[in-house]
Structure formats: C-alpha cells, structure tokens
N, C-alpha and C positions, 0 to 999 in steps of 0.2 A: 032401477038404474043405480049403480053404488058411485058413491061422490065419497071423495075423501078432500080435507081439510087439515091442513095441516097450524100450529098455533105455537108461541112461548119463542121464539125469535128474537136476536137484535142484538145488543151490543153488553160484552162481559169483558173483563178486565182479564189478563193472564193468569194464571191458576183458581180462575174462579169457576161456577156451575152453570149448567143453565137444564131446564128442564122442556123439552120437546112436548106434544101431544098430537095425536093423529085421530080423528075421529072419521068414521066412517057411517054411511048411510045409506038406506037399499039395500043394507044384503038380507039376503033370503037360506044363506045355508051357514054354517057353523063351520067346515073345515073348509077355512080359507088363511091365509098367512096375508102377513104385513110386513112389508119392508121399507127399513130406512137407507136412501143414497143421498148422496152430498155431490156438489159440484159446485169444487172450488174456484176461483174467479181464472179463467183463463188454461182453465184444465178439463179433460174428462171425465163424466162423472163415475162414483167410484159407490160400490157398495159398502152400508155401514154393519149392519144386522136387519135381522127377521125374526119372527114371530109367529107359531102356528095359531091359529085361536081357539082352537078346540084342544089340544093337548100339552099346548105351552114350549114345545120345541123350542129352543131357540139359536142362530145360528149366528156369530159376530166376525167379524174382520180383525185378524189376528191381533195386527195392528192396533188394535183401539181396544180388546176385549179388558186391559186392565182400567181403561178408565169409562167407559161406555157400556149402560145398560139400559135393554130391553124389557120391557113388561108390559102387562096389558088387565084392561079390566072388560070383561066379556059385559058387564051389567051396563058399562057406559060405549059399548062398541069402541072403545078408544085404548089406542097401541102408545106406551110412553117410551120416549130417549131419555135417559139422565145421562148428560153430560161433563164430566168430571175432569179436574185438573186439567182445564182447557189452554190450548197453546191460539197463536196465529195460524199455525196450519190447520186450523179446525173451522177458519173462516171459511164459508161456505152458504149456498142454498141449498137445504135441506128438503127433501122429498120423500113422502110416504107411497106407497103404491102397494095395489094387494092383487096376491096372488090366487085366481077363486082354486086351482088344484091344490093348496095348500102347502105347498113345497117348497116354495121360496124359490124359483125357478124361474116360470113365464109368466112378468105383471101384466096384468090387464087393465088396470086403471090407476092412474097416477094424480096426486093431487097438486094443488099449483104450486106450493114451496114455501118456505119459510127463511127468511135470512138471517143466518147466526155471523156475527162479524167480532171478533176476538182482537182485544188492542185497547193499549196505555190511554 
C-alpha cells in the first residue's frame, strides 16, 4: 500500500523560501509520477507541478514555473517543491499525491498536507 507524507511546512516571511518534501512508501514499480496541489484557504484546490520518477518529466503551472521547482531523489523515494520568492497568495495546504500510470493525470493516493502560510 503506498503512503505518502508530506513535510517542511509553516510559516515564511514574503519573499523568502521554503523547501517542501514528499516521501513515499509501498511502491513496487518505478513509472509512477508525483504531484504537488495546494488549497488555498477558502478556494479550490489547484494544481502546482508533477514529477515522472522514472524519467524526470516534469510538468508545472505556468503560473508558478518561475519561482517553483520540482525534483526528486529516486534513492530516498522522495519528490521536493522549492518554493521561491514567496508571496501571501502561496498560502496554502500543500499536497503530494502520486499517479501509479505516471502521467501526471489520475492520483491514486493523496497524502494528508502540509501547511505553508506566508506573512509579515
């Protein structure tokens, strides 16, 4: 059974960083994808980027692609968000969820959130 965790949350100052991690556990095959959404207080939640982990695909929301990166370490099963030049609209709880077709498409398992909250 794959379990994801997600970790590196909490509270940053505007235009500072913050650094996400997602780890995953149970999986049994290699082309799977990870993806990061967010759901901001009082909105729907919204795709950030994704991850293939077998070939490094990576797919971000336009929106965010100059300050927001994705990467992954296959040796710690774990997907990272860097966070950059963060605003209050980046407030949010942040969620990992992986895709086992590796496409970044249909999650199958979602992990419980991490809350990033941006402000003086």
């Amino acid at each position: 059974q794959v379990q994801l965790v997600e970790s590196g949350g909490g509270l940053v100052q505007p235009g500072g960083s913050l650094r996400l991690s997602c780890v995953a556990s149970g999986v049994t095959f290699d082309n799977y994808a990870i993806g990061w959404f967010r759901q901001p207080p009082g909105r729907v939640r919204e795709g950030v980027s994704c991850i293939n982990m077998k070939d490094g695909t990576t797919n971000t929301a336009d929106s965010l692609k100059d300050r927001f990166i994705i990467s992954k370490d296959n040796t710690k099963n774990t997907v990272y968000l860097q966070m950059n030049r963060m605003t209050p609209e980046d407030t949010a709880v942040y969620h990992c969820a992986a895709d086992y077709d590796g496409r970044c498409q249909g999650y199958d398992t979602w992990g419980q959130g991490t809350k990033v909250t941006v402000s003086s």
